[in-house]
ChimeraX commands (.cxc) that place a marker at each C-alpha (Angstrom):
marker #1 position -171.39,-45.74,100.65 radius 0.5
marker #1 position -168.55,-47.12,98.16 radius 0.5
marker #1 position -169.27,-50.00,96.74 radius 0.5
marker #1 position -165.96,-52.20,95.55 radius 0.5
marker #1 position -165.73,-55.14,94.07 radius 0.5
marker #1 position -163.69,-57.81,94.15 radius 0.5
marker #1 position -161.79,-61.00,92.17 radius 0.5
marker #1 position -163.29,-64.25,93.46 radius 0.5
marker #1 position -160.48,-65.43,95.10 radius 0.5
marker #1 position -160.38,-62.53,97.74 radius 0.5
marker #1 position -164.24,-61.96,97.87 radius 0.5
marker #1 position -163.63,-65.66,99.22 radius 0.5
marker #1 position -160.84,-65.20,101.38 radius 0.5
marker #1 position -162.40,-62.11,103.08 radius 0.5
marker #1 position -165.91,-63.78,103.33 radius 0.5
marker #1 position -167.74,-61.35,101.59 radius 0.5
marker #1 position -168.37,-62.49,97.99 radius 0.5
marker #1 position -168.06,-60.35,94.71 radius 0.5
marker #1 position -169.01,-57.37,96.30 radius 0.5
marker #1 position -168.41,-55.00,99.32 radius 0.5
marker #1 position -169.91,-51.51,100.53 radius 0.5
marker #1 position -167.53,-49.53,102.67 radius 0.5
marker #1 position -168.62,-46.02,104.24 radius 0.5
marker #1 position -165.94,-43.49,103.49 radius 0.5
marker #1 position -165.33,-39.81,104.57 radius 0.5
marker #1 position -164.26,-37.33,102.23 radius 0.5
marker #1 position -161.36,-37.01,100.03 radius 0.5
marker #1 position -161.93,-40.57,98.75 radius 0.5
marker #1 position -158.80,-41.82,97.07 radius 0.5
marker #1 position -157.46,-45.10,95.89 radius 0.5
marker #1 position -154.84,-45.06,99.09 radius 0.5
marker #1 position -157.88,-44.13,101.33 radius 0.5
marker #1 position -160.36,-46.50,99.83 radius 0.5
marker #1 position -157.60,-49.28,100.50 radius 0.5
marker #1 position -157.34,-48.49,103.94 radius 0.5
marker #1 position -160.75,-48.74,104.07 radius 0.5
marker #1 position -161.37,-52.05,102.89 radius 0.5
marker #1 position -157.71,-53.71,104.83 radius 0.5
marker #1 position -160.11,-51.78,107.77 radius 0.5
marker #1 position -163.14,-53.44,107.01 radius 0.5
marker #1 position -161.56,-57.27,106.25 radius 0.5
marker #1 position -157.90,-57.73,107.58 radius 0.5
marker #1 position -157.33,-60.71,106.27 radius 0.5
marker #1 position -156.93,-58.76,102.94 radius 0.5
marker #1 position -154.15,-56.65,104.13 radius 0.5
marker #1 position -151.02,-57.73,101.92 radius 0.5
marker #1 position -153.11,-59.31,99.34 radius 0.5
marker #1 position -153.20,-56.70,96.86 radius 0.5
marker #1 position -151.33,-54.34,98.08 radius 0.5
marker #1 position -147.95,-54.80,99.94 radius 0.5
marker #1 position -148.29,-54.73,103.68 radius 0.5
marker #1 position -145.45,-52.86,104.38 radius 0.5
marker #1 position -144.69,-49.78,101.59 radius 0.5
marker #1 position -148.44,-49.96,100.38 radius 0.5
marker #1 position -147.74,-50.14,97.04 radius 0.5
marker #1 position -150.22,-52.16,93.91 radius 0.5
marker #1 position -149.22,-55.87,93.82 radius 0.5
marker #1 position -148.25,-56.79,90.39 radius 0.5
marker #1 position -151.16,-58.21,88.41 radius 0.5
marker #1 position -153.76,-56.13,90.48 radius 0.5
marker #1 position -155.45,-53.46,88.65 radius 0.5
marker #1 position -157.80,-50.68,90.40 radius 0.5
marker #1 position -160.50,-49.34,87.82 radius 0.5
marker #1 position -162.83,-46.31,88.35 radius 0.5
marker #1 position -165.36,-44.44,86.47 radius 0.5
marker #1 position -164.20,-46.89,83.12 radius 0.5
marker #1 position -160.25,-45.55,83.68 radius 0.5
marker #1 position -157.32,-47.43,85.02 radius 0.5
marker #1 position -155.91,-45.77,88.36 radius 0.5
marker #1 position -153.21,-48.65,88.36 radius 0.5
marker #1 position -150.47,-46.37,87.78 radius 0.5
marker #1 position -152.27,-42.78,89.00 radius 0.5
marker #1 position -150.71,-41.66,92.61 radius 0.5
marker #1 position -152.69,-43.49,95.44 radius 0.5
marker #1 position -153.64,-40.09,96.83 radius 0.5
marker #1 position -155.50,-39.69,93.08 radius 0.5
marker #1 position -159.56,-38.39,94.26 radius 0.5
marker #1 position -161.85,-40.89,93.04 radius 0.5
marker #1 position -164.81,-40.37,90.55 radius 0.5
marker #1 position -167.70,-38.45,92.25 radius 0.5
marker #1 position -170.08,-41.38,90.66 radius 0.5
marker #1 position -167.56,-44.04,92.58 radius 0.5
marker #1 position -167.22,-42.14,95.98 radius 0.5
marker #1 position -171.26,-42.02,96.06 radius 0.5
marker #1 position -171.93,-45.15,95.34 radius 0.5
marker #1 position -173.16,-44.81,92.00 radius 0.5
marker #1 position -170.63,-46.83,90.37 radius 0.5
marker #1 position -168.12,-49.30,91.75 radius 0.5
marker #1 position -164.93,-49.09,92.49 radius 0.5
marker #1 position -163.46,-52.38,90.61 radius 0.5
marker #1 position -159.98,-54.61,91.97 radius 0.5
marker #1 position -159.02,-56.71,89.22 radius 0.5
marker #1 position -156.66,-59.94,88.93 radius 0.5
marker #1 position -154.72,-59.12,85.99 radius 0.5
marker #1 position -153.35,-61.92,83.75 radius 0.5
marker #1 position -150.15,-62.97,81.99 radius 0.5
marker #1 position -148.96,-65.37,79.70 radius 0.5
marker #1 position -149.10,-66.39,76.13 radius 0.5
marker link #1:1,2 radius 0.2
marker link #1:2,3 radius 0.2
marker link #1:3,4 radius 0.2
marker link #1:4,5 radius 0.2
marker link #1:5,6 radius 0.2
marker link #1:6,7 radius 0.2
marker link #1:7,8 radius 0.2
marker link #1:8,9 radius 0.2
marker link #1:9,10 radius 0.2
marker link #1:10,11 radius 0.2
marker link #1:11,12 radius 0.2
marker link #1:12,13 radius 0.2
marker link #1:13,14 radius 0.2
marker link #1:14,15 radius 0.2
marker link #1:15,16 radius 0.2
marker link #1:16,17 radius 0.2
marker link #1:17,18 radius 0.2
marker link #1:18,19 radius 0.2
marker link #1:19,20 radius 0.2
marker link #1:20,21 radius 0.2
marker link #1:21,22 radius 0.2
marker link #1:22,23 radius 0.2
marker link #1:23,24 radius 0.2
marker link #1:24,25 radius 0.2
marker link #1:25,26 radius 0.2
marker link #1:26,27 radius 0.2
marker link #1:27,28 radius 0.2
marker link #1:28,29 radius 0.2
marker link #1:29,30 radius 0.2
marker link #1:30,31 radius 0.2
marker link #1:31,32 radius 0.2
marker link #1:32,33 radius 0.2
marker link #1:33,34 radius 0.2
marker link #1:34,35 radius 0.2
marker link #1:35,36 radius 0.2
marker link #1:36,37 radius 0.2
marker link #1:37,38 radius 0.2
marker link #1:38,39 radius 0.2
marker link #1:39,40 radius 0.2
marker link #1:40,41 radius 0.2
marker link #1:41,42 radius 0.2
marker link #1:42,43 radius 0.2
marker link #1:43,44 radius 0.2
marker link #1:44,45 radius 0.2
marker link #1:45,46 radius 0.2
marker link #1:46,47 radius 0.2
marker link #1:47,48 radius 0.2
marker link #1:48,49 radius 0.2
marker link #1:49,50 radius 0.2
marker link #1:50,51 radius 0.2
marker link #1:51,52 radius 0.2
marker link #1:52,53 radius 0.2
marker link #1:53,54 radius 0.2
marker link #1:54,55 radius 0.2
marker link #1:55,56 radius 0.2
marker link #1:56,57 radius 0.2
marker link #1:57,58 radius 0.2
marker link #1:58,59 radius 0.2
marker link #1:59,60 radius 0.2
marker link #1:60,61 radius 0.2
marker link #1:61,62 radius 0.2
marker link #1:62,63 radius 0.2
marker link #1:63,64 radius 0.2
marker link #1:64,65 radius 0.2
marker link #1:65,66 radius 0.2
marker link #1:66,67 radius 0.2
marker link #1:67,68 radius 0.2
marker link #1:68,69 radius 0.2
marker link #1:69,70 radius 0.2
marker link #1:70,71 radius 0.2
marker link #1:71,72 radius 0.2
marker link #1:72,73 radius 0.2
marker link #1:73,74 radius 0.2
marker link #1:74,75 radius 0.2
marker link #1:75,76 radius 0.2
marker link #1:76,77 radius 0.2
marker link #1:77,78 radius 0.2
marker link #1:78,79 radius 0.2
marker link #1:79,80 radius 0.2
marker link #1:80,81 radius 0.2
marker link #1:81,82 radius 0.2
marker link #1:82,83 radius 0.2
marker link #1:83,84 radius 0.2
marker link #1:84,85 radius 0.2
marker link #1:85,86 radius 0.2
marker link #1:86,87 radius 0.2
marker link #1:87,88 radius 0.2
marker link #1:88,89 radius 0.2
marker link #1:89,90 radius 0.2
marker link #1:90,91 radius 0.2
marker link #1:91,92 radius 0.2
marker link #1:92,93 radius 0.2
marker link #1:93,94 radius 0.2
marker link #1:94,95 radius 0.2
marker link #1:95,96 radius 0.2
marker link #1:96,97 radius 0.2
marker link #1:97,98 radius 0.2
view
């Protein structure tokens, strides 16, 4: 069981608050845990990651194990402590501005 959470604004869109538990197979990877979750709650496919090529939206971040996989390959293998459940696996709304 993964356990992922979320920025407000889609824990509220997909109806499932802060935080979600998806069950995953092995290898658990960013791309695979984000096919997971558009899976589990379609109404987040496109949100935070572009429907079509798949890539990281701008201003979403995806954090694992207290490291930034924003810019890793999607086919990067989680954490063990994230793909057991021990930690979560964190999207966050990045900001900009001055």
């Amino acid at each position: 069981m993964i356990r992922v959470l979320l920025p407000h604004h889609l824990g509220t869109l997909a109806g499932v608050g802060h935080e979600i538990e998806l069950e995953m197979e092995d290898p658990v990877t960013v791309n695979a845990l984000c096919d997971a979750l558009e899976a589990r709650c379609p109404v987040l496919k496109g949100t935070f990651r572009d429907a079509i090529t798949l890539r990281r939206r701008p201003f979403i971040r995806f954090y694992a194990g207290g490291e930034d996989y924003s810019h890793l390959s999607p086919e990067t293998l989680l954490p063990e402590a994230v793909a057991t459940g021990k930690e979560p696996f964190f999207l966050v709304g990045a900001m900009a501005g001055g």
